[in-house]
Every structure is written in C-alpha cells, then in structure tokens.
KELOTI-672932 format. One record per residue (C-alpha): x, y, z; residue number from 1. Coordinates in Angstrom, 3 decimals. Each point is the difference from the previous one (the first is absolute). Example, Ala and Ser with C-alpha at 12.3 -4.5 7.8 and 13.67 -1.06 7.14 Angstrom:
REM residues 2
[[12.300, -4.500, 7.800], 1]
[[1.370, 3.440, -0.660], 2]
***
This chain:
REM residues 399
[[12.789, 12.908, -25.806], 1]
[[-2.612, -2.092, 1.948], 2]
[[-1.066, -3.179, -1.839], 3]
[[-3.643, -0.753, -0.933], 4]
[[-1.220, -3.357, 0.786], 5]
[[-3.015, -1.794, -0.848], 6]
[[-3.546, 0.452, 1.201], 7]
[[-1.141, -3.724, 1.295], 8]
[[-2.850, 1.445, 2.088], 9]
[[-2.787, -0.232, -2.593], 10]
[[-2.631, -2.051, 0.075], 11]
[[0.324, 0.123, 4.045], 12]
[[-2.511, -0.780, 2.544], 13]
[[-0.344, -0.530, 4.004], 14]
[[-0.032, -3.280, -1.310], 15]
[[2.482, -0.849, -2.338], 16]
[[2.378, -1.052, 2.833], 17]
[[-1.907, -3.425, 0.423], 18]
[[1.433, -1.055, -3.955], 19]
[[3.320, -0.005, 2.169], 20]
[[2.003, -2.589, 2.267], 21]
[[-1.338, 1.274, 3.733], 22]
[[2.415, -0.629, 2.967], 23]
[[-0.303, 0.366, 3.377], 24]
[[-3.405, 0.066, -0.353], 25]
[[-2.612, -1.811, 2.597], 26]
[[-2.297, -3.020, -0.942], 27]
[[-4.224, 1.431, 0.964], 28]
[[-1.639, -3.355, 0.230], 29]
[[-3.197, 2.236, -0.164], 30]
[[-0.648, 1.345, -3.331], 31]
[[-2.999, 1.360, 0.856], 32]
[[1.034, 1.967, 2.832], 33]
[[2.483, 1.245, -2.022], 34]
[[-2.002, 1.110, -2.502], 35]
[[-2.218, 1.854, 2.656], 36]
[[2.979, 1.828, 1.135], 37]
[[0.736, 1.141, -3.309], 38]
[[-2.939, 1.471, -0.945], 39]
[[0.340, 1.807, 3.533], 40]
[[2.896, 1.364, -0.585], 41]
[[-0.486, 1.335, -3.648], 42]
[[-3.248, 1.714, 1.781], 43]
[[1.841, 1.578, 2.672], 44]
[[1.570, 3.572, -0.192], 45]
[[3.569, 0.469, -1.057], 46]
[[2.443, -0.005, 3.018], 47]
[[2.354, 2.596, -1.661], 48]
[[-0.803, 2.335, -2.657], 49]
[[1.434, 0.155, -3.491], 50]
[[0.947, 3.490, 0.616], 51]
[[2.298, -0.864, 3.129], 52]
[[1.260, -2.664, -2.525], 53]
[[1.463, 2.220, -2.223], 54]
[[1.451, 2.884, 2.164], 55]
[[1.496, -3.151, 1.454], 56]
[[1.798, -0.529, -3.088], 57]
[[0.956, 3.858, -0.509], 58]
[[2.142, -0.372, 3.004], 59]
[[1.614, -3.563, -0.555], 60]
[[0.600, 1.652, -2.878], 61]
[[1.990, 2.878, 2.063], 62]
[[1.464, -3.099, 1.777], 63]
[[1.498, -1.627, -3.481], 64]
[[1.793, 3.515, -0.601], 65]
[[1.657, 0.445, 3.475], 66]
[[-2.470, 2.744, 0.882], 67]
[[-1.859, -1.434, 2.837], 68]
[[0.751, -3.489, 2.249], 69]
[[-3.402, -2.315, -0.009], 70]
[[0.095, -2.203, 3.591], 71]
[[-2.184, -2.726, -0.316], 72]
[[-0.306, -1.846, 3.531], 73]
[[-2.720, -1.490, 2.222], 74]
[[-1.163, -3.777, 0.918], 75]
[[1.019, -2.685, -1.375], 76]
[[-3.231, -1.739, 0.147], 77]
[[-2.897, 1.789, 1.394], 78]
[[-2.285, -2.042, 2.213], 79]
[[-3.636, -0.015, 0.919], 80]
[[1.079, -0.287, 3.866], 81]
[[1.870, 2.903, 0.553], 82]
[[-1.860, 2.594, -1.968], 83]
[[-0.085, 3.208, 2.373], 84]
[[0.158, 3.473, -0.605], 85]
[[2.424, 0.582, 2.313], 86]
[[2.387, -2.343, -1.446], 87]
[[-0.743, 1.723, -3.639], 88]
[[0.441, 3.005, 1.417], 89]
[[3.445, -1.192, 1.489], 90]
[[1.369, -0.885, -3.260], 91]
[[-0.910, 2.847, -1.722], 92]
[[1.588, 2.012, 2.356], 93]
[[3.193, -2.039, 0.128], 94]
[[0.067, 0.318, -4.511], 95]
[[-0.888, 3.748, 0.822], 96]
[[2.793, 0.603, 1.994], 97]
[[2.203, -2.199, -1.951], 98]
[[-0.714, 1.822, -3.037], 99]
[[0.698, 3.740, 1.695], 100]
[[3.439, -1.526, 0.761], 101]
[[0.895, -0.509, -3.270], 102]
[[-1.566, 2.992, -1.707], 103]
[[2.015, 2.032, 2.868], 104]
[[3.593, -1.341, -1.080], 105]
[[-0.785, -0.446, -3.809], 106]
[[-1.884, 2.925, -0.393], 107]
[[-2.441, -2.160, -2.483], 108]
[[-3.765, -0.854, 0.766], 109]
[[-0.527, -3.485, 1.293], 110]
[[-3.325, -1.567, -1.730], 111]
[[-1.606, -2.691, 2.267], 112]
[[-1.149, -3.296, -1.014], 113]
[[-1.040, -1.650, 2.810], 114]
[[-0.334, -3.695, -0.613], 115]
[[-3.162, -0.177, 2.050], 116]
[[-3.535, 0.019, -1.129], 117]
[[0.301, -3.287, -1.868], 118]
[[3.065, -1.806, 0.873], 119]
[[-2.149, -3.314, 0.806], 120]
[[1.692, -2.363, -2.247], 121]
[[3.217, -1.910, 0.224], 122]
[[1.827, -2.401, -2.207], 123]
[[1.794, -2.617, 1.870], 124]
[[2.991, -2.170, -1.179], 125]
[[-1.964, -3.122, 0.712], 126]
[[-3.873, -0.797, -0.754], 127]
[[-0.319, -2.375, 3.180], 128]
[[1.614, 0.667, 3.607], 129]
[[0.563, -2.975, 2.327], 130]
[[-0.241, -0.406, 3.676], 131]
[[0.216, -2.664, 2.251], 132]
[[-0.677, -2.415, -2.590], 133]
[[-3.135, 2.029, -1.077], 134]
[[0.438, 1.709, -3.687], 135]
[[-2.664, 2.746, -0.789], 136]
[[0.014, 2.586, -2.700], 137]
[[2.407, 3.076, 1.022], 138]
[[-1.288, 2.915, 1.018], 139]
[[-0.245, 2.797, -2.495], 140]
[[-1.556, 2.909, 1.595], 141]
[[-3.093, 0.769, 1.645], 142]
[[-1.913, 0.773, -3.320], 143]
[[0.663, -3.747, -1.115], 144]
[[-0.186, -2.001, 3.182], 145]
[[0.694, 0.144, 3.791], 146]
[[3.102, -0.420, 2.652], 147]
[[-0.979, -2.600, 1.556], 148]
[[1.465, -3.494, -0.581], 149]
[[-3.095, -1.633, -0.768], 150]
[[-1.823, -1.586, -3.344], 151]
[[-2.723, 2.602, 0.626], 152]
[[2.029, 2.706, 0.634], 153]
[[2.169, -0.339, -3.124], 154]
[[-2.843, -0.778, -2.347], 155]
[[-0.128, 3.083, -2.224], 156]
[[-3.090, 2.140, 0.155], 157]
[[-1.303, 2.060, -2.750], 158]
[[-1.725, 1.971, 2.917], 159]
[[3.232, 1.084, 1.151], 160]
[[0.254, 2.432, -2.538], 161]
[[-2.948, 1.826, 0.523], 162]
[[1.115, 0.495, 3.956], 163]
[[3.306, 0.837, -1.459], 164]
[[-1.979, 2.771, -2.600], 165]
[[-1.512, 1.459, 3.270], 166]
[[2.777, 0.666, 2.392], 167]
[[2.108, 1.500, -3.430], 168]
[[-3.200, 2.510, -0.210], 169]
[[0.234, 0.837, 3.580], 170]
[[4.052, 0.477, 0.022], 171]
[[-0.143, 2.439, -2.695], 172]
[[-2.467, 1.653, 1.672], 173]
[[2.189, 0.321, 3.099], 174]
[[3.308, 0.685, -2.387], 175]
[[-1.878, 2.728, -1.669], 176]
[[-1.110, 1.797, 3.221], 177]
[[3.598, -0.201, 1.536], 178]
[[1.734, 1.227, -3.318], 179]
[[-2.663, 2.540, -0.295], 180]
[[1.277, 1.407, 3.987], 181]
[[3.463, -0.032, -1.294], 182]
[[-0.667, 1.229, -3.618], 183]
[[2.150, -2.920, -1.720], 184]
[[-1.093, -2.125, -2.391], 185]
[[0.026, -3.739, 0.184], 186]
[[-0.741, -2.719, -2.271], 187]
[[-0.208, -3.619, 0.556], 188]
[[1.859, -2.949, -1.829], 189]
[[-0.393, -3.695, 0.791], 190]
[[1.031, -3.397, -2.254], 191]
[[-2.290, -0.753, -2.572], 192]
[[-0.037, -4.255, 0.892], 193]
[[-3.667, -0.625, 0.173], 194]
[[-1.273, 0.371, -3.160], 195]
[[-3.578, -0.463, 0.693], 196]
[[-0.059, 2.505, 2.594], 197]
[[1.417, 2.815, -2.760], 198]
[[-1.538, -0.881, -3.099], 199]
[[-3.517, 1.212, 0.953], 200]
[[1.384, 2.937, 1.399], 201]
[[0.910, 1.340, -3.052], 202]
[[-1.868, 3.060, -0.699], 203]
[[0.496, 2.423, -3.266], 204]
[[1.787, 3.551, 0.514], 205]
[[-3.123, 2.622, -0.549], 206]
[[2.515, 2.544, -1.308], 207]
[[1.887, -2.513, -2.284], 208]
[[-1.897, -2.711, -0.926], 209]
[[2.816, -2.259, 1.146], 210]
[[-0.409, -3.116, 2.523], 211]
[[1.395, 0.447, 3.706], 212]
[[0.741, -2.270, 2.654], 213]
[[-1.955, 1.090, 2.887], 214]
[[0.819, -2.000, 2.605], 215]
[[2.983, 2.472, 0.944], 216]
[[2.044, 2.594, -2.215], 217]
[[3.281, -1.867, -0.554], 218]
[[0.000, -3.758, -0.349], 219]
[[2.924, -2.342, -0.574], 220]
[[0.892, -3.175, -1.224], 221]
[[2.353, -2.508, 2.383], 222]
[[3.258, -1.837, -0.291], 223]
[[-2.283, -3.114, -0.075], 224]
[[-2.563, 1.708, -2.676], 225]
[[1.828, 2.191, -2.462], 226]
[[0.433, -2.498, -2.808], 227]
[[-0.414, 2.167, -3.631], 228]
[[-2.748, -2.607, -1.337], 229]
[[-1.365, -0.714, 3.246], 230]
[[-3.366, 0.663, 1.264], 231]
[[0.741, 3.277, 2.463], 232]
[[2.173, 1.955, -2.366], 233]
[[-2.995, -0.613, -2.614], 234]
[[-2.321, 1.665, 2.800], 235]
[[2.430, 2.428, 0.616], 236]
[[0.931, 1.097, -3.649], 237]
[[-3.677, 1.205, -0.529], 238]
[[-0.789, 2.460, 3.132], 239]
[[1.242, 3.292, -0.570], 240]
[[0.969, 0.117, 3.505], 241]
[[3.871, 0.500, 0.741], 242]
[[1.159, -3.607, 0.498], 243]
[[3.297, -1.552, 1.773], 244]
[[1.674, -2.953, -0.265], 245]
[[2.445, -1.900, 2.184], 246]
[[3.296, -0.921, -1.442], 247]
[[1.795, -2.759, 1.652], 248]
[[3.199, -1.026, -0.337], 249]
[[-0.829, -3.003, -2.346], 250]
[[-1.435, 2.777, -2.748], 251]
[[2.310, 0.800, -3.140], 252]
[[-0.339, 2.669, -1.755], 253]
[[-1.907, -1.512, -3.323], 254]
[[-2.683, -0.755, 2.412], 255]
[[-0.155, 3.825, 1.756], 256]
[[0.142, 1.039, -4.152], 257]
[[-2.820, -2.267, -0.230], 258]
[[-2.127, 1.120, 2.851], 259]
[[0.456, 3.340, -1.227], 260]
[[-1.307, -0.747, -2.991], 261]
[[-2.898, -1.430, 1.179], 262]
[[-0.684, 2.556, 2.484], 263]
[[0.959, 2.935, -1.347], 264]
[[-0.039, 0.016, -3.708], 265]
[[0.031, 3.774, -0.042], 266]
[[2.501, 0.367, 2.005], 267]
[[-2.097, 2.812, 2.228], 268]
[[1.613, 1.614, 2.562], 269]
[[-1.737, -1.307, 3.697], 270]
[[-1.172, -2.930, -1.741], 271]
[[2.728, -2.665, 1.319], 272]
[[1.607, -0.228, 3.276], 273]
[[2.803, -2.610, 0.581], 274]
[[0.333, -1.149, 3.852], 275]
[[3.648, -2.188, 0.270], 276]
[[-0.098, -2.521, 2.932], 277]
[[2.969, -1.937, -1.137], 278]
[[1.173, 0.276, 4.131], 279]
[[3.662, 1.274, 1.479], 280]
[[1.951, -2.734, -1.333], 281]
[[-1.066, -0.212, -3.516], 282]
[[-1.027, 3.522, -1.073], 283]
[[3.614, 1.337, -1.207], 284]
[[-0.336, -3.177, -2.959], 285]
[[-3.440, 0.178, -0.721], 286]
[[-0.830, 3.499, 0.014], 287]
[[2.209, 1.219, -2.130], 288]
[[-0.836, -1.707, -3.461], 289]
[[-3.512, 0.875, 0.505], 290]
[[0.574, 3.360, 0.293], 291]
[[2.340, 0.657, -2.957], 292]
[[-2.498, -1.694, -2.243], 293]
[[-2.798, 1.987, 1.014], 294]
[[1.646, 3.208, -0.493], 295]
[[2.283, -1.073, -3.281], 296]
[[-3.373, -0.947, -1.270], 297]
[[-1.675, 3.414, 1.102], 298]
[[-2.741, -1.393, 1.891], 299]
[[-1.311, 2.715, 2.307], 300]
[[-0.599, -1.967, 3.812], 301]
[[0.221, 1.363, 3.296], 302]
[[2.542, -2.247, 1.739], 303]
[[-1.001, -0.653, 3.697], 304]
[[2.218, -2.740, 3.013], 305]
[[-2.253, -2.392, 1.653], 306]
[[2.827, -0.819, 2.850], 307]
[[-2.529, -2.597, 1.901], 308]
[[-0.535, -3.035, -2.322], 309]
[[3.486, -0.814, -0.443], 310]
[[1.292, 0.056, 2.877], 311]
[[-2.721, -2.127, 2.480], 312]
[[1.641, -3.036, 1.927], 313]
[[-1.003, -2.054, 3.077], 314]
[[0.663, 0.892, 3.610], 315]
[[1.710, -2.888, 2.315], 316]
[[-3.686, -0.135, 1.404], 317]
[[-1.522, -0.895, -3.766], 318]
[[-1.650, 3.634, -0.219], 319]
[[0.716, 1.709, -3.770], 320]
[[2.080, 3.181, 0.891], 321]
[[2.114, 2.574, -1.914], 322]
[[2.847, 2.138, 1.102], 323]
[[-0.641, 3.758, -0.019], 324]
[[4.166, -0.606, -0.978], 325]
[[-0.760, -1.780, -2.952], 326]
[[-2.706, 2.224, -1.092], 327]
[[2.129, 2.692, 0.119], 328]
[[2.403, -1.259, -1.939], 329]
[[-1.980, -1.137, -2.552], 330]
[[-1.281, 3.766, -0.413], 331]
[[3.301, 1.584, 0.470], 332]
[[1.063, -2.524, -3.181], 333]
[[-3.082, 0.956, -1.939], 334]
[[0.960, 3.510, 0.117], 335]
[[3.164, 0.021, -1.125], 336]
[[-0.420, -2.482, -2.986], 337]
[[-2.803, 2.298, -1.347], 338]
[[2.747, 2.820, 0.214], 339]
[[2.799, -1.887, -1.457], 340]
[[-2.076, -0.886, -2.887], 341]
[[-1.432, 3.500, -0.246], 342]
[[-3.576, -1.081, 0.899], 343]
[[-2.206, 1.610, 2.677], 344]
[[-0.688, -1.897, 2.799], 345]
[[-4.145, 1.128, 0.330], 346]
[[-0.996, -1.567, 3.369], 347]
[[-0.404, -2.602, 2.828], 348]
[[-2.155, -2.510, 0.520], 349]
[[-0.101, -1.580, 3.226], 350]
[[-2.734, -2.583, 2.654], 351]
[[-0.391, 2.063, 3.012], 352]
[[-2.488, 0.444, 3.102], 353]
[[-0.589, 3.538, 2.047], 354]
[[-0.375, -1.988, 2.679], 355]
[[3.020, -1.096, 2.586], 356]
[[-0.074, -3.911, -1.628], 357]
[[3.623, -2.103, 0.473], 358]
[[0.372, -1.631, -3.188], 359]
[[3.168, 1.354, -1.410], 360]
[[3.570, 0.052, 1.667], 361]
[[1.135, 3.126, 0.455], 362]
[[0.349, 3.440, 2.295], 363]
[[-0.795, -1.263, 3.312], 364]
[[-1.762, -3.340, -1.166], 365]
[[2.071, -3.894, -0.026], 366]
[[-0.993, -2.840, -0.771], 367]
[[-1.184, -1.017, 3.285], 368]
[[-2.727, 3.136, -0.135], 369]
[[-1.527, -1.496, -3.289], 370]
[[-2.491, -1.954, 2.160], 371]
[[-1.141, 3.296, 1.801], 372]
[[-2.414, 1.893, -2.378], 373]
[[0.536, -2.444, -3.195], 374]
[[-3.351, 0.716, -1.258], 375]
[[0.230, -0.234, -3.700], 376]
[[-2.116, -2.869, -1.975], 377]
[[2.510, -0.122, -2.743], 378]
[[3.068, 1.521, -0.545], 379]
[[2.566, 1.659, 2.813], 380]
[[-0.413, 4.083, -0.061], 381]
[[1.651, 2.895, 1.427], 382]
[[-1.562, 1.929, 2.942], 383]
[[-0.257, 3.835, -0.120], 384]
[[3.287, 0.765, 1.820], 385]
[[2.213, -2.623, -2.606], 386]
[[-1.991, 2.087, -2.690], 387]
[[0.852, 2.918, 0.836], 388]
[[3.399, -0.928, 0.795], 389]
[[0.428, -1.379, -3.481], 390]
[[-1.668, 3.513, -1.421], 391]
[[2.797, 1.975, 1.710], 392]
[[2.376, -2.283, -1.760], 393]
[[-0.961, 0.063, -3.121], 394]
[[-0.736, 3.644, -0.331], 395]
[[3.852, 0.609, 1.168], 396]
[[0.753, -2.525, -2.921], 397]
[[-1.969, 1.869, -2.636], 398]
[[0.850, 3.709, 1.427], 399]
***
C-alpha cells in the first residue's frame, strides 16, 4: 500500500523561494535593471503551455511504470552565438532518430525532452576562474554573462534574459514545425538555476487553477542545487510541472525521502523524475541505497541515467572530455541495478549536439581530434553519430 505523505506546498508562491538559502546564483549590481526585466518577463506570453505541461506528465508517468522510455538530450548550455535553425534542426533530427531506434528494439514509445529551449544557465564548481594571473567571475551561461575573459564580459546582465526569452520563443517555434512534419511530440526540459529568470514566468493552469512553470515543460534541480530546504527545490515544489532532480553520488537516501517529500507530497504519478549522475566508477555503491528506499517507501518516481556528469575528465591538452566507453558503462550499470532491485529503469539523459562537434572520445574520435570541432561553451557533448551509437546500445540492453 502506497504511503501518504504530507502536503508542504501551501501557502506557495513564485516567490516563496527567496525565504530560502540561494546557491549558484549570480550577483545583478543593477537592481533596477533587474527589476525592468522582471516586469518584462511576467508581461510576456508563456513559452510552453500548461496543457503540454501536463500530457508531459501523463507520459513520464508511462515512463515510471516501464511503459514508455523518456530521452532527455540536447546542449549543455545553449548560447546566443550559435543560434541557427539549421543547427536546431540538426539536433532534433539526431533525438528523432535516436528515439526511433529505441522504440524499434523495445517496442515502447520514446517521449522527447529535449534540453534545449532554455538550457542557458550553468552552475560551476567555483564562483571565480583564474587566468594568467587575472581572476574574473566564471562563466555561467549566456543568460547570466558572456565567454569572454574579460570584467565586462563576465559582469552579469539582467538583459541577458530577455535575449535568452527570445531565441527560447523562436526554437519552439522551429521544434514545433519540425515535430509537426514528423507527427511526434516533443517537449522541452532545461535546469531550473536562475531563479529570477523563472519566477515571473510562472503563469496559472486555465483548466486547473494550478501554477506552471513556463519557461519549458520539465524543469530540474542540479547536483549543486537540490538541497530539501534550499531555495530551488522551494521553487520547484510549487509548479505543477513534472520536475527532476539529480542524484549524485554524495545523496543518501534520508535526503531523496526528503526531497520527495517536499516535492511530491502526493506522491502523483509524473510528478518526480530522479536523474543519477553518480559516474562509471561510483554508481554500483551509490545507486543502489537510493533506489531501495524509494521503492521500500512506495514513492512513485520515474528513474532516469544521466551517464555525462560523472564521468567528465581532462584531455592531455587541458580540454574537459568524456569517453563514449565510460558513458556506456555507466548506462549499461544503471540498467541492470534498476533490474536487480526490481525497479524500472525510465530513461536517459544525456549533453549532445546534431552537429559533427569532437568533444567526446569515442567511435572514430581521440584525443588528439578534440581540438577539431570543440565548440561547446560549457560542458563536453556527444555528436550525432556517438548518439546514435550509444542509442543502438542501449536499446540492445533494454530489448
């Protein structure tokens, strides 16, 4: 018999997340600016609708029961630079073709969440990055600040987030049109980090009088951002919106019990997705625990492998890389501790361009390609071929 668990989202607001402890979160030396963009914002049309929202949850629902596989994959930080239809278009058709590969050899519907449309925001490990004797504030995504090593270029903009509101209402645009030509659906998903971007994007559901994100139809908290009393879960745990979290392989399972709690006190079906990035050489420890608590407990989540996070290292050049090898692994462990514990292993969630980019070892690129095509302003991510490479893989693991 499923548990019931207490309701903590009363008295909610889009607000209620700045009573909380905020990391990761920039420093706007212009309030008023800030306030401008704000009011912007909260006048501006949503980006997704609440409707989308919830068949979004229907199916991660499906997901949490074995009876579809959600892929959630795209950019790991979009940028203001390279916005082009053609390269939207490219990795649409690279999670398209990804997903048809897996539905093909499962014999389940994929659901995509493409992590595109909003993926502007990055936490880094450290505030301040240093170079040749020259420390400036790190770079956290083109809706905070800029690239460039340079005190004006890392200054963080409020602006920035209205550019970053326009080129998300332009993408979806384009993703509806080319899911529209293939008759799939596709819904968006990005980490919820910049709080002042999603609070006044908070709209109320017409049909159900509930609040919605809608900045994007799935949002998740990070490893860096997913404390229970902390400032994003307290966003999070009031948008009816299915959420995720990332579970590292520092969490234990009082706090995933916790977060549960907090963001799913009705323990609704859809409502809670649970992304491990613990990476290959730490997942068979930490995994494990988390997942017999959540299901001795009853807690209804859809459980989803992030292979990426885990497993990034430095190339002999200084480049950030990761080993299609590792990543692999790192699935292929996923799946069969979610079997041996009698869980369902829901979905994938990986960084990945549909363009030919060298930023991952693997298939027919070394180390000493990285240099080639490394285009990526954050994070390393597979090209199109290495994703569809790992698609055939994994749907051979789950058939």
């Amino acid at each position: 018999m499923l548990k019931a668990h207490k309701n903590e989202s009363d008295g909610w607001s889009p607000q209620s997340w700045r009573e909380k402890e905020a990391l990761q979160l920039p420093y706007y030396a212009d309030l008023d600016a800030l306030a401008a963009v704000a009011q912007a914002l909260e006048a501006s049309p949503p980006l997704v609708s609440a409707a989308d929202t919830r068949r979004l949850k229907e199916l991660v629902a499906k997901a949490a029961k074995g009876e579809a596989f959600l892929l959630q994959a795209g950019d790991c930080a979009e940028s203001f630079a390279e916005f082009h239809p053609d390269n939207v278009r490219a990795t649409f058709d690279t999670l398209a073709q990804m997903a048809k590969i897996i539905a093909k050899e499962t014999g389940k519907p994929v659901v995509l969440n493409g992590r595109i449309a909003g993926q502007f925001a990055k936490p880094r490990s450290d505030s301040n990055e240093t170079q040749g004797g020259v420390t400036l504030p790190s770079y956290k995504g083109d809706i905070i600040n800029g690239l460039g090593f340079t005190p004006g270029s890392r200054r963080p903009e409020a602006e920035r987030m209205l550019r970053a509101y326009r080129q998300c209402a332009v993408t979806l645009n384009l993703l509806r049109g080319f899911a529209a030509e293939t008759e799939t659906e596709f819904f968006t998903a990005h980490e919820a980090l910049l709080l002042p971007y999603e609070e006044p994007l908070v709209r109320r559901d017409p049909a159900t009088g509930a609040w919605h994100a809608s900045s994007a139809h799935f949002l998740w908290a990070g490893n860096r951002t997913c404390a229970p009393d902390g400032a994003h879960v307290a966003f999070l745990r009031g948008v009816a919106n299915p959420v995720g979290v990332k579970c590292g392989p520092e969490m234990t399972p009082e706090t995933l019990l916790r977060l549960l709690d907090v963001l799913a006190p009705a323990n609704d079906a859809g409502r809670v997705t649970l992304i491990a990035r613990m990476g290959r050489g730490r997942i068979a420890a930490a995994l494990p625990p988390l997942v017999r608590a959540a299901r001795s407990d009853g807690r209804i989540v859809a459980w989803v492998c992030d292979p990426m996070h885990g497993n990034t290292k430095r190339a002999a050049s200084g480049l950030k890389t990761r080993a299609v090898a590792d990543i692999l692994a790192e699935t292929q462990s996923f799946l069969s501790i979610l079997a041996a514990e009698s869980a369902v292993a829901g979905g994938l969630h990986l960084e990945l361009s549909g363009r030919d980019v060298t930023e991952c070892t693997g298939g027919a690129i070394t180390e000493a390609d990285l240099p080639k095509r490394y285009l990526t302003h954050c994070d390393p991510r597979l090209n199109a071929a290495q994703g569809l490479s790992l698609a055939r893989a994994v749907a051979e693991a789950l058939r």
